[in-house]
C-alpha positions in Angstrom: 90.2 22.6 163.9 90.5 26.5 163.9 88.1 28.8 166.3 88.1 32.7 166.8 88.7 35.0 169.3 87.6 38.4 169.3 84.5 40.3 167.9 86.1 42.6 166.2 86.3 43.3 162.5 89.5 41.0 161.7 88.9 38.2 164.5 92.1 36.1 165.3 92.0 32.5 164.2 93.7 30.5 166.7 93.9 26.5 165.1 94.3 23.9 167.2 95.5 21.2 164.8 99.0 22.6 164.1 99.4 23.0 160.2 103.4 21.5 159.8 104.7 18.4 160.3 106.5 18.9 163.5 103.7 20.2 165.3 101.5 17.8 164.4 103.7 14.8 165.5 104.9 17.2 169.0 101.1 17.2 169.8 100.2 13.9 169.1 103.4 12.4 171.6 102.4 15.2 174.0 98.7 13.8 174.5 100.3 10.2 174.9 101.9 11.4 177.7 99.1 13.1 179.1 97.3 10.6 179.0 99.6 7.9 180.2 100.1 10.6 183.2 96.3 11.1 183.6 95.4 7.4 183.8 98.3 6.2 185.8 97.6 9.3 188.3 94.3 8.1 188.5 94.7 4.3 188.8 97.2 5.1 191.8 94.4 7.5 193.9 91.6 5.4 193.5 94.1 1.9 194.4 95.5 4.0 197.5 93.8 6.3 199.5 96.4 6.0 202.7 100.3 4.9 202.2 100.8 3.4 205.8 104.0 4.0 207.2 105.7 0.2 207.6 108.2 1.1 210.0 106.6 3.0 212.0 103.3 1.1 212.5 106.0 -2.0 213.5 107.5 0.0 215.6 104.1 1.2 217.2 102.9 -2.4 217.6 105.9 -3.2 219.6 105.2 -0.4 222.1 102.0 -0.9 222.3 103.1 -4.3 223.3 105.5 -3.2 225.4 103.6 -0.6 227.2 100.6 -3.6 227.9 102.7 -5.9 229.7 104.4 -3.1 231.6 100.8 -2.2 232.9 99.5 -5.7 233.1 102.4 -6.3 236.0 101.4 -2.6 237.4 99.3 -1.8 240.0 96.0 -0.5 239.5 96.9 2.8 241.7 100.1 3.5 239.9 98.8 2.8 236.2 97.8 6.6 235.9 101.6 7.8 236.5 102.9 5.0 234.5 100.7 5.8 231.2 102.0 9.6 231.6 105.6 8.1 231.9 105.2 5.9 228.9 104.5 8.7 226.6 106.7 10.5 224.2 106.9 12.9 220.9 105.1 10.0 219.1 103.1 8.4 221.2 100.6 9.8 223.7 99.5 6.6 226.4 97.1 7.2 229.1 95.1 4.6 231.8 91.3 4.5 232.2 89.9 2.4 234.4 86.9 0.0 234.1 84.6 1.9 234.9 85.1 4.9 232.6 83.0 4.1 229.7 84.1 3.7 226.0 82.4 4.2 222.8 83.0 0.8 220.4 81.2 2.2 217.0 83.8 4.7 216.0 82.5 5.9 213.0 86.3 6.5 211.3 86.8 2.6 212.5 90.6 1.8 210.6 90.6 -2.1 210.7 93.4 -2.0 208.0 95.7 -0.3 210.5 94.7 -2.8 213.3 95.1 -5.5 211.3 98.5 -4.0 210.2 99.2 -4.1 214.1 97.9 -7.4 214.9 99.8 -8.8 212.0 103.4 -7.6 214.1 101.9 -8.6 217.5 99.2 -11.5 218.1 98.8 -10.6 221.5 97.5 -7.4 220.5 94.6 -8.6 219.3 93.8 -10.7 222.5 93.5 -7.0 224.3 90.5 -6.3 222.0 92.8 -3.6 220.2 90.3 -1.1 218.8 92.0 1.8 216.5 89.7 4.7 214.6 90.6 8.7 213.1 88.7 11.5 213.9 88.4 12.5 210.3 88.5 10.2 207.1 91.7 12.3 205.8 93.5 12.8 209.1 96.6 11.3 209.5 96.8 10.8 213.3 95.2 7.9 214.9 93.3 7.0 218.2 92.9 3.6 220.0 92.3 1.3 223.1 93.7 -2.1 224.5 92.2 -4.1 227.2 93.6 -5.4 230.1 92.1 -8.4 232.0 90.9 -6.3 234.8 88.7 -4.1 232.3 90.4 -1.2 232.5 92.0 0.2 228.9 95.3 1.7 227.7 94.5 3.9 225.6 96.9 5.9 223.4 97.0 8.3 220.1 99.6 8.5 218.0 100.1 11.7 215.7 100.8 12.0 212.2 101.5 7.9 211.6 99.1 8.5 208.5 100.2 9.5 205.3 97.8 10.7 203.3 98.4 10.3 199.8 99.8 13.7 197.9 100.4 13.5 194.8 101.8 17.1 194.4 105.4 16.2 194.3 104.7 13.7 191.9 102.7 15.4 189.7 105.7 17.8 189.5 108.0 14.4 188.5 106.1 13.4 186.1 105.4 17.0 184.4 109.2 17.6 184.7 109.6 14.2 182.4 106.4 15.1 180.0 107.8 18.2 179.0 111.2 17.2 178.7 110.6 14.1 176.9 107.9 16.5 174.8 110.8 18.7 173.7 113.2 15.5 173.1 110.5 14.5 170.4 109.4 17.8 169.2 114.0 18.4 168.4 113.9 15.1 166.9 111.2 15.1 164.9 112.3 18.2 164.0 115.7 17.4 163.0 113.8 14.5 160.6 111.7 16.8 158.7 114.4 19.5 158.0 114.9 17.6 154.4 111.5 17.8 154.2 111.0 21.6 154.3 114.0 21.5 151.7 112.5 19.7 149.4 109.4 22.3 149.5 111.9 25.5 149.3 113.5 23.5 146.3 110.0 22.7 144.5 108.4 26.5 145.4 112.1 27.7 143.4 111.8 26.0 140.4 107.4 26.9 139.9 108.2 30.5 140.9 112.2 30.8 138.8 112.4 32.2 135.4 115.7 32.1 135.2 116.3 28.2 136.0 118.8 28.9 138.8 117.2 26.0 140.7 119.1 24.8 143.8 120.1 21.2 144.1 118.3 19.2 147.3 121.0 18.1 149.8 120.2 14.1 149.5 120.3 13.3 153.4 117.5 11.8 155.6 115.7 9.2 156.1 115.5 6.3 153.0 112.4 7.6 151.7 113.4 11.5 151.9 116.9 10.4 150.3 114.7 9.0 147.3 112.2 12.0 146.9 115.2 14.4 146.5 117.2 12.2 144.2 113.9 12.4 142.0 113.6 16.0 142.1 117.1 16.5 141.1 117.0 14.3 138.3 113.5 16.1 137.4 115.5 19.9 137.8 117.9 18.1 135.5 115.8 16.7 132.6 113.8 20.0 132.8 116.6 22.2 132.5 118.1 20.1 129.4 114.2 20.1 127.3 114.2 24.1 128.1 118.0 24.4 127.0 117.6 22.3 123.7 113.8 23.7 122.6 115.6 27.3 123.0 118.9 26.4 121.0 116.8 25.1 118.4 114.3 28.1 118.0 117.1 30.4 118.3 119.0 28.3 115.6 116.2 28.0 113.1 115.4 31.9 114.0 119.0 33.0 113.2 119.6 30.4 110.1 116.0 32.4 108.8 118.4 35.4 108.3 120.6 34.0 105.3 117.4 33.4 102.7 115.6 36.2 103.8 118.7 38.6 102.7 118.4 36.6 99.3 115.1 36.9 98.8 115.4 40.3 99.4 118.3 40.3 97.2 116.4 39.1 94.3 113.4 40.8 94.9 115.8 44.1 93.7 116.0 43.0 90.4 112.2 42.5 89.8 110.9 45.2 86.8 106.9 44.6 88.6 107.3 47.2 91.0 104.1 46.5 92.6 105.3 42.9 93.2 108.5 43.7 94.4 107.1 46.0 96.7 104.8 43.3 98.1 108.0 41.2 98.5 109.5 43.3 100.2 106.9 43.7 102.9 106.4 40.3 103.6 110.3 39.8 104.0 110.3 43.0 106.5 107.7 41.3 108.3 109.4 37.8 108.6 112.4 39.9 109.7 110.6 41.2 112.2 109.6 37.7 113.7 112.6 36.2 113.4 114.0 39.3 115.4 111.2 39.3 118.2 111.7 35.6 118.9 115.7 36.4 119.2 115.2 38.8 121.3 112.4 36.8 123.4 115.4 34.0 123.8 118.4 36.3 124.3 118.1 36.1 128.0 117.9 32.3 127.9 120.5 32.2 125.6 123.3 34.7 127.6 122.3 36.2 130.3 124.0 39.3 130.9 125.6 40.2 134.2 123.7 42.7 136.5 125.1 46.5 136.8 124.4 49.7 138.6 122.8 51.8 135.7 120.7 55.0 136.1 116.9 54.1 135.2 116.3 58.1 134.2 119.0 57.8 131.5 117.6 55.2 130.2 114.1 56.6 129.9 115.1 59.7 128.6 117.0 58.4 125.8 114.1 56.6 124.9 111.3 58.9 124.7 113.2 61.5 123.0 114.3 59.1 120.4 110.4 58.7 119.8 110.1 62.8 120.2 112.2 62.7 117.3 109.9 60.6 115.3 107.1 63.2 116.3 105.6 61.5 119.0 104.6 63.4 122.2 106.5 62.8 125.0 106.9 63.1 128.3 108.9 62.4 131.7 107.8 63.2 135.6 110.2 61.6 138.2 113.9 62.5 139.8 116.9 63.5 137.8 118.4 60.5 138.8 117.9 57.0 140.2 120.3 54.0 140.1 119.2 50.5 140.4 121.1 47.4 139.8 119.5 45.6 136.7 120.7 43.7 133.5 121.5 47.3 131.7 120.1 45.8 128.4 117.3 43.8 129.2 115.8 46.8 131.0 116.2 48.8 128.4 114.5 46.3 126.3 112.0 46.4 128.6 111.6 50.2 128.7 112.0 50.3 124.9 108.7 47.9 124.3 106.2 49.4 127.1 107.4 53.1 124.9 106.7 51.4 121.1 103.6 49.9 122.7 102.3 52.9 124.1 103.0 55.4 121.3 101.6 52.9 118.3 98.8 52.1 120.2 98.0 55.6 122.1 99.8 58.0 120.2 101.7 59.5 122.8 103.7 58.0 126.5 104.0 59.8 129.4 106.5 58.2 131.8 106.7 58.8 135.5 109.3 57.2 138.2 109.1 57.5 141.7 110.9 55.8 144.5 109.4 53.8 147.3 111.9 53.1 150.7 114.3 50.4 148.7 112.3 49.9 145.1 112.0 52.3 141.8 108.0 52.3 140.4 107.8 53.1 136.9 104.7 53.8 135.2 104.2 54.3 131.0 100.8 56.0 130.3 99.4 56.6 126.7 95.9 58.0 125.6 94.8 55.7 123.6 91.4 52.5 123.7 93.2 50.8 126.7 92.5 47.1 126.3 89.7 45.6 128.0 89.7 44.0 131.5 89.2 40.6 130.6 92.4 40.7 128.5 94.9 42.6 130.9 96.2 39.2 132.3 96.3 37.5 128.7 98.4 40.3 127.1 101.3 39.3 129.3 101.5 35.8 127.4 104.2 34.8 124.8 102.4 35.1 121.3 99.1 36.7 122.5 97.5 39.6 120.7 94.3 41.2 121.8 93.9 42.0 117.8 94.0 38.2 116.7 94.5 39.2 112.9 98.4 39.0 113.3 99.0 41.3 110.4 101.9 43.1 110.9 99.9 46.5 110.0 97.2 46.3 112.8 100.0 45.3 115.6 103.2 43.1 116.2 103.5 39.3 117.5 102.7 39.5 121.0 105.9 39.3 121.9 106.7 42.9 123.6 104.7 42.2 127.3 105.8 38.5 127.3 109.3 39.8 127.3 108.4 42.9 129.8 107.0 40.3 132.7 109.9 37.7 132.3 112.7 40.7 132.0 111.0 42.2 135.5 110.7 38.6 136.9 114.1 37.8 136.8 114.7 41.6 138.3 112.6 40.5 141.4 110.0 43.0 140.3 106.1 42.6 139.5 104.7 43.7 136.5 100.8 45.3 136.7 98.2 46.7 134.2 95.7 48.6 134.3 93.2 51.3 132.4 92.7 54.8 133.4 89.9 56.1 133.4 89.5 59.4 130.8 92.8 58.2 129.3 94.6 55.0 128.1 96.5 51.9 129.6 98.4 52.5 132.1 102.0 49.9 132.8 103.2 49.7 136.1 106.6 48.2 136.9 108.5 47.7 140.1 111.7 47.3 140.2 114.2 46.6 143.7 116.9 49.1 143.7 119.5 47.0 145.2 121.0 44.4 143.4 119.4 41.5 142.2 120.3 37.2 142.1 122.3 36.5 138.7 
């Protein structure tokens, strides 16, 4: 359950359910202690207000005893003396005499102690032994014995009274909650680390384009041991359907080659010139198919290595091969700026946001700039732009925003789906957007340094 803190425009949420695994369990055993603490705490205080000395109230009932005979046997004029004699560090004994009067309704009575007394010393109890605090929470006592004459011993005894702290305990027990907290919170811990690689495994393969998925380390508990013996088979049978659907587009793609350079063969020898030049147009255009989805697979097919190659090279080589075609041109950015990329893929990539911009906008203008560890690269052209609704659906496999797939209004929707997976695999992000008194506008970041293979 999350609450916030602060009043300010970005208040701090502060959740008091923890969100992971280990958390979750580390709070749960952390209020069963608490609570086993709490209620035993409290069961003790309310069962025991005073802990009674044992020893010493034994040994107080046998002075007590001790110190009534001696001034039973006493005379009455030397009882005074004797009761300052009979004292010491914990016991204070003094004489009154009959006459002296005594108050009986104490109103800090402690019958438990006297009973604790009489219980060592019957005769203590035939002297009318009266005992009684001055407070409810003190821990030194009063009392009075009788002798036959009427006169009374009457004693107090410091500190014999323990009341019941609970401070050093309370540090005991906290010292044990927290450490047996942390034992559980390290265990539990230790449990759910095949757990969290089971996520980081299932995040790699939704998020990889490239398939180089990690294998889950089978260990754990039974049921974890089961769950990533699945997922491995699962990354297995996956990666064997996307290998065999690409060999066999990529085979039926390249075997295309062999009758189309027949057909086109025969077509030569036609005498309708018309229909030969029809022919001819449809074979160019099946050639160009079979060539875009050969170049869509390449990457699946053979991967090339990753190099240090100079991004402005590149781009230059580009754009003035379409200056030569008469297409304007144009290049804003450093001189130079390496990156480490798959040298031909990129320049794939290059190559189709160029085509794109200067058959659909008549012209590209191509700026690079550097950000701290990353290369942006944007292509700009001045032509319709394509609507917002579409920006996201362009980067498909297949998808045209001109649905007529005639080769004369546009291509096969191939160019973007192979510009996002290219930059993908690159560890870079692909964005598009229109500019306003001008065209579309392609935006690609690239890292510098060098990427996973």
């Amino acid at each position: 359950m999350p609450f916030t803190l602060g009043g300010g425009s970005t208040p701090r949420i502060i959740r008091l359910w923890p969100v992971g695994l280990v958390g979750r369990v580390s709070v749960v055993l952390l209020a069963a202690v608490i609570l086993v603490f709490v209620a035993s705490a409290f069961f003790y205080e309310e069962a025991e207000t005073y802990i009674d000395d044992d020893s010493r109230i034994t040994q107080l009932a046998e002075e007590l005893s001790t110190d009534l005979r001696v001034l039973r046997t006493t005379p009455i004029s030397q009882r005074g003396l004797l009761g300052a004699l009979l004292s010491d560090n914990g016991i204070s004994v003094a004489w009154r005499s009959a006459n002296q009067s005594f108050e009986r309704d104490q109103p800090h009575r402690l019958r438990h102690v006297e009973d604790s007394l009489i219980a060592n010393d019957r005769d203590l109890a035939r002297a009318d032994l009266h005992v009684w605090a001055d407070r409810a929470d003190s821990s030194s006592i009063h009392g009075t014995l009788q002798l036959a004459d009427g006169s009374r011993l009457v004693f107090n005894v410091p500190g014999i009274l323990k009341h019941r702290h609970m401070t050093g305990g309370l540090a005991s027990a906290a010292i044990t909650a927290s450490a047996v907290a942390i034992a559980a919170a390290m265990i539990v811990r230790s449990l759910s680390t095949p757990l969290r690689a089971l996520a980081e495994v299932a995040d790699s393969i939704a998020k990889s384009d490239d398939m180089q998925w990690t294998m889950v380390d089978e260990r754990g508990p039974r049921e974890v041991r089961g769950l990533a013996n699945a997922i491995n088979k699962m990354q297995h049978r996956i990666r064997r359907l996307i290998n065999d659907r690409t060999e066999i587009l990529a085979a039926v793609s390249h075997d295309l080659r062999t009758p189309l350079a027949r057909l086109r063969l025969r077509a030569g020898f036609m005498d309708d010139e018309e229909t030969q030049a029809a022919i001819e147009a449809d074979i160019d255009e099946m050639e160009a198919m079979v060539t875009g989805v050969l170049a869509y697979l390449a990457g699946d097919l053979d991967p090339e290595p990753v190099k240090q190659v100079d991004l402005v090279a590149i781009l230059n080589t580009l754009l003035d091969s379409q200056s030569d075609r008469g297409r304007e041109t144009s290049y804003t950015g450093p001189d130079r700026c390496q990156a480490w990329v798959r040298p031909l893929a990129i320049k794939r990539v290059f190559a189709n946001l160029i085509d794109n911009a200067c058959n659909y906008g008549g012209d590209a203008h191509v700026t690079l700039e550097t950000a701290g560890q990353a290369a942006i690269i944007s292509v700009v052209d001045d032509g319709p732009g394509i609507p917002e609704a579409e920006l996201e659906k362009v980067l498909s496999a297949f998808y045209r925003v001109e649905g007529s797939r005639s080769r004369a209004t546009g291509g096969m929707g191939l160019g973007l789906a192979i510009v996002t997976r290219e930059v993908g695999r690159a560890r870079g992000k692909v964005d598009l957007h229109n500019v306003p008194g001008r065209g579309l506008c392609v935006q690609i970041t690239l890292p510098l340094g060098a990427a996973k293979v």
